[in-house]
C-alpha positions in Angstrom: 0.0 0.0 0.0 1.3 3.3 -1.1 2.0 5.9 1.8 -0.2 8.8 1.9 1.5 11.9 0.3 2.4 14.2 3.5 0.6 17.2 3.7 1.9 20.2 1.7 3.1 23.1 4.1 2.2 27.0 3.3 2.9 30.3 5.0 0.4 30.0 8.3 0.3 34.2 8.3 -0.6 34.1 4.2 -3.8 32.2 5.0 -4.7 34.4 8.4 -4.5 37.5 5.9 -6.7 35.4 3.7 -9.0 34.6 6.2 -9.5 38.4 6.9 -10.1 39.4 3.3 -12.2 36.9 3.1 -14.2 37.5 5.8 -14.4 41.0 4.8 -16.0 40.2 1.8 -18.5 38.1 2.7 -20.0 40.3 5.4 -23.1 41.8 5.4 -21.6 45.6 6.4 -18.0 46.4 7.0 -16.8 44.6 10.1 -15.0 46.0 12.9 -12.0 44.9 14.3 -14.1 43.3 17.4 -16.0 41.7 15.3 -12.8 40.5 12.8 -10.9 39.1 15.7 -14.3 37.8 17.1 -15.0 35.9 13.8 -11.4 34.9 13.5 -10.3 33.7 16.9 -7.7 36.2 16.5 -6.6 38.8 19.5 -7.3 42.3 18.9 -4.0 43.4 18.8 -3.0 40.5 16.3 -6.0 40.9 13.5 -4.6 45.0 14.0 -1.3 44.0 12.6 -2.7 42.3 9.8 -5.4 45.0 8.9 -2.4 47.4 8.8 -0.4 45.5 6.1 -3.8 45.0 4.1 -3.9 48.4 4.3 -0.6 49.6 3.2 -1.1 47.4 0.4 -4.1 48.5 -0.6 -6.3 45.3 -0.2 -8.5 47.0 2.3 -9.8 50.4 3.1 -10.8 52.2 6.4 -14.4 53.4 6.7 -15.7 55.4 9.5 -12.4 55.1 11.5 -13.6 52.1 13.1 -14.9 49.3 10.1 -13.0 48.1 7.4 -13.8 47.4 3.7 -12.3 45.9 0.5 -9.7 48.3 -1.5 -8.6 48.8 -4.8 -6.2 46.2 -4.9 -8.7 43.4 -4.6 -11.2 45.1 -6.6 -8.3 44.9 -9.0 -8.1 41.2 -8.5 -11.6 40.1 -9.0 -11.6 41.7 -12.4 -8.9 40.1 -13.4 -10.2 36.7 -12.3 -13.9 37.4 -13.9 -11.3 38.4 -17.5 -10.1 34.6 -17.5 -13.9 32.7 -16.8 -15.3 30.6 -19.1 -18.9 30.1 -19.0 -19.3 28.0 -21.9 -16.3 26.0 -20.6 -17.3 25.6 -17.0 -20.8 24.2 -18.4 -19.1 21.5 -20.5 -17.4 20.4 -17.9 -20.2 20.2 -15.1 -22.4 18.5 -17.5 -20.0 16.1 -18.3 -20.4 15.7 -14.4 -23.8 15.6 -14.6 -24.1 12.9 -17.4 -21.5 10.3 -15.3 -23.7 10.8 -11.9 -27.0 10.3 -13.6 -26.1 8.4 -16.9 -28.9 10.8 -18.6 -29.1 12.6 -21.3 -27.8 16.3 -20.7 -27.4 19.3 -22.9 -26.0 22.8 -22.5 -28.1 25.3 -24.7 -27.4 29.7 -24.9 -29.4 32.3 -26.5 -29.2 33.0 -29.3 -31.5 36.0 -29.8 -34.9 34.0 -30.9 -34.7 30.5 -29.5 -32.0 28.4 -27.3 -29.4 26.9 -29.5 -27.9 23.1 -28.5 -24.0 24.4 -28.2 -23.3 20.2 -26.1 -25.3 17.1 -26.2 -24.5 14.2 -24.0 -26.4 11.1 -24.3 -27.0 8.4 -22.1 -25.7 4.7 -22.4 -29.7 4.5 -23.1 -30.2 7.1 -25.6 -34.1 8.4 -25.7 -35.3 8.7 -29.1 -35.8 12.6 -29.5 -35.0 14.9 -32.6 -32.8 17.1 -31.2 -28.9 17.2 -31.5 -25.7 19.5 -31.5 -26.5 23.0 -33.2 -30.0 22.1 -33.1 -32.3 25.8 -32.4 -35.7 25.0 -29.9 -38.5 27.0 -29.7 -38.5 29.9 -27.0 -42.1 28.0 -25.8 -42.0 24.2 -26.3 -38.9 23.8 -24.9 -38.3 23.8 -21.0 -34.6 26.0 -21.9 -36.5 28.2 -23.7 -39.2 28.7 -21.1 -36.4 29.4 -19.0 -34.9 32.2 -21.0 -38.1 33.6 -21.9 -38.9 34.5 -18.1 -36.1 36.4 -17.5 -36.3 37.9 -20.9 -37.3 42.2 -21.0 -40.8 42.5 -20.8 -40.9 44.2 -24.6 -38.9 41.2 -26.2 -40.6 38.4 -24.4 -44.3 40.1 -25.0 -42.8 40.0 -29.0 -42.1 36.4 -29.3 -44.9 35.3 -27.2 -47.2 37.2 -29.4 -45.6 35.7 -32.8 -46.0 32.5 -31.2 -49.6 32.8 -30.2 -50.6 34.4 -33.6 -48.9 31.9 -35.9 -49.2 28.4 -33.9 -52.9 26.7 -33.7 -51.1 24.9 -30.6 -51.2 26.3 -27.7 -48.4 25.4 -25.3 -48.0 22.7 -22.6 -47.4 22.6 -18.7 -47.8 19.2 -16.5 -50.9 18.0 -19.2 -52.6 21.3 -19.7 -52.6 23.6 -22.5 -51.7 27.3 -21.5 -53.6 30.6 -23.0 -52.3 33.5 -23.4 -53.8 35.2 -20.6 -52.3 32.2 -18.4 -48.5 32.0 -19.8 -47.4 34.9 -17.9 -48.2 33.1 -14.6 -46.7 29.9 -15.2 -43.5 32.3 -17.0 -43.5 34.4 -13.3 -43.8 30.7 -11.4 -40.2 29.5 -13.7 -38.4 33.0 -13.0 -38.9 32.8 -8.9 -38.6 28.9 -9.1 -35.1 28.3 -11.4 -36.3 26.1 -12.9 -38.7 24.6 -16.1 -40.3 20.9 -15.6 -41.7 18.8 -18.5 -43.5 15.4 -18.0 -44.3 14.2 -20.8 -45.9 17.8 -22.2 -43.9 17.6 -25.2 -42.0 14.2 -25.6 -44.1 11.3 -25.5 -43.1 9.4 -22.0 -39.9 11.4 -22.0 -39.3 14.3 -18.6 -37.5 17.0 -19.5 -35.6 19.3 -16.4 -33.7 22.7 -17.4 -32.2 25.0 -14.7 -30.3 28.3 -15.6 -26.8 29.4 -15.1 -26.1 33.2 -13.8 -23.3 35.6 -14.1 -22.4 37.8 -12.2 -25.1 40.7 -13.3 -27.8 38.4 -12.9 -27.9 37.4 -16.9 -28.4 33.7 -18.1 -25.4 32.7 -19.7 -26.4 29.2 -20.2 -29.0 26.4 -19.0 -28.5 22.5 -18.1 -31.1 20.2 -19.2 -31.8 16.7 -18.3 -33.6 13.8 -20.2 -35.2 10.7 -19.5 -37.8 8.0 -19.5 -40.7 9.3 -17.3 -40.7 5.5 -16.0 -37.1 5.8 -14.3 -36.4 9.8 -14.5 -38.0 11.5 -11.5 -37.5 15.2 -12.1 -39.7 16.4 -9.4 -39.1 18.8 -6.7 -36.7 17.3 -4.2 -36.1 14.3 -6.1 -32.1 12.7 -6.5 -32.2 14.5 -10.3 -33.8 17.5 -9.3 -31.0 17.7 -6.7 -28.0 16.8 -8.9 -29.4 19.7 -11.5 -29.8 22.0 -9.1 -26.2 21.2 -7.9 -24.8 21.3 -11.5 -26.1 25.0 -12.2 -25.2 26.3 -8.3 -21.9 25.0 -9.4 -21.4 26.9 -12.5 -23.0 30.0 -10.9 -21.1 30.0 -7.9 -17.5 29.5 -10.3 -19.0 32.5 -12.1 -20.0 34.8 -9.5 -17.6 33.7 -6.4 -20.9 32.9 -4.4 -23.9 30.5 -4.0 -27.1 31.9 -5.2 -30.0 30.9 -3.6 -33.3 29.8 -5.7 -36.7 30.0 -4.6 -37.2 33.6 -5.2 -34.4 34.4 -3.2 -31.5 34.6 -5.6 
């Protein structure tokens, strides 16, 4: 049996600097130094020295005297990190994830101005018979990605497509069996927006459950959503269910390598 690697050594002081800027930024209001060496388990007199050489360096600034915030230094460091993500490549690789937990059928789709457009598709080792594949553009209502864009769409562009729609289809769309009018879209478009989330059993696909969930940068825009596949006999996509979980994980995932931070759902986000 191979020995266990021993465990790598840093600079104890780096990470205690660390800790504070770290803390700093996840506060609610700038903390003072009570409340630092509170948080911290560090004396008063200790987290001071630390503060000081932030300071200097321009990672923090004083506010008030008495409460300490982040500086220009670490501003200048979270732009450069934002410069070097890759959505797109951050959602390959979590639905690659995705697809080895669940052995379902995934895809990553964007906007692309009228409809979602398929930019991966991962099938299962049971592939569902559907006719939609790489490059492939859905429709902004029949599809639970594009129902997920649509919410979060502006009011003026969403009330354009969903007017097309309504005017040149004789089918009105689906949710959970029922057909939606116009007058009740807007609801069920308000219910996806709070939620995160767009559920299909069976609306569109015969037997087939469809489960998309969006991915957020840091301005609060979609950059991409994750969908799930499967046979409605062995795919529970419900609320709380093991795939509703591992989706939900999936685009927290992406969202919180995006924007530094887990967004909540439910409304609260």
């Amino acid at each position: 049996m191979a020995e266990e690697s021993p465990k790598r050594q840093g600079i104890g002081s780096l990470e205690i600097g660390l800790h504070i800027l770290n803390y700093i930024s996840t506060a609610s209001r700038p903390p003072t130094l009570k409340e630092l060496s509170g948080a911290l388990d560090l004396s008063p007199s200790r987290a001071h020295k630390y503060l000081v050489s932030l300071l200097r360096e321009g990672y923090i600034n004083q506010v008030n005297q008495t409460q300490y915030t982040l500086g220009n230094s670490s501003l200048t460091l979270g732009i450069s990190a934002l410069r070097r993500i890759n959505p797109i490549h951050l959602s390959y690789e979590a639905v690659d994830r995705l697809n080895e937990q669940t052995d379902k059928t995934v895809s990553v789709t964007v906007w692309n101005g009228n409809g979602p457009l398929v930019i991966k598709w991962l099938d299962s080792s049971h592939p569902i018979s559907v006719n939609v594949r790489l490059g492939a553009e859905l429709s902004p209502l029949n599809s639970a990605s594009g129902r997920i864009y649509l919410a979060h769409l502006q009011d003026s562009r969403r009330k354009q497509l969903v007017d097309q729609y309504y005017k040149s289809s004789q089918i009105l769309p689906k949710s959970n069996g029922k057909s939606l009018t116009r007058e009740e879209l807007q609801p069920h478009l308000d219910r996806i927006k709070k939620d995160n989330y767009c559920a299909f059993f069976s609306d569109y696909l015969p037997e087939i459950n469809v489960l998309s969930m969006p991915v957020f940068d840091i301005n609060g825009s979609i950059v991409t959503v994750i969908t799930l596949l499967g046979l409605n006999r062995d795919s529970d996509i419900s609320e709380g269910s093991f795939l509703f979980e591992k989706v939900r994980e999936c685009s927290d995932r992406i969202t919180r390598q995006i924007c530094g931070l887990q967004r909540e759902h439910n409304g609260r986000n």
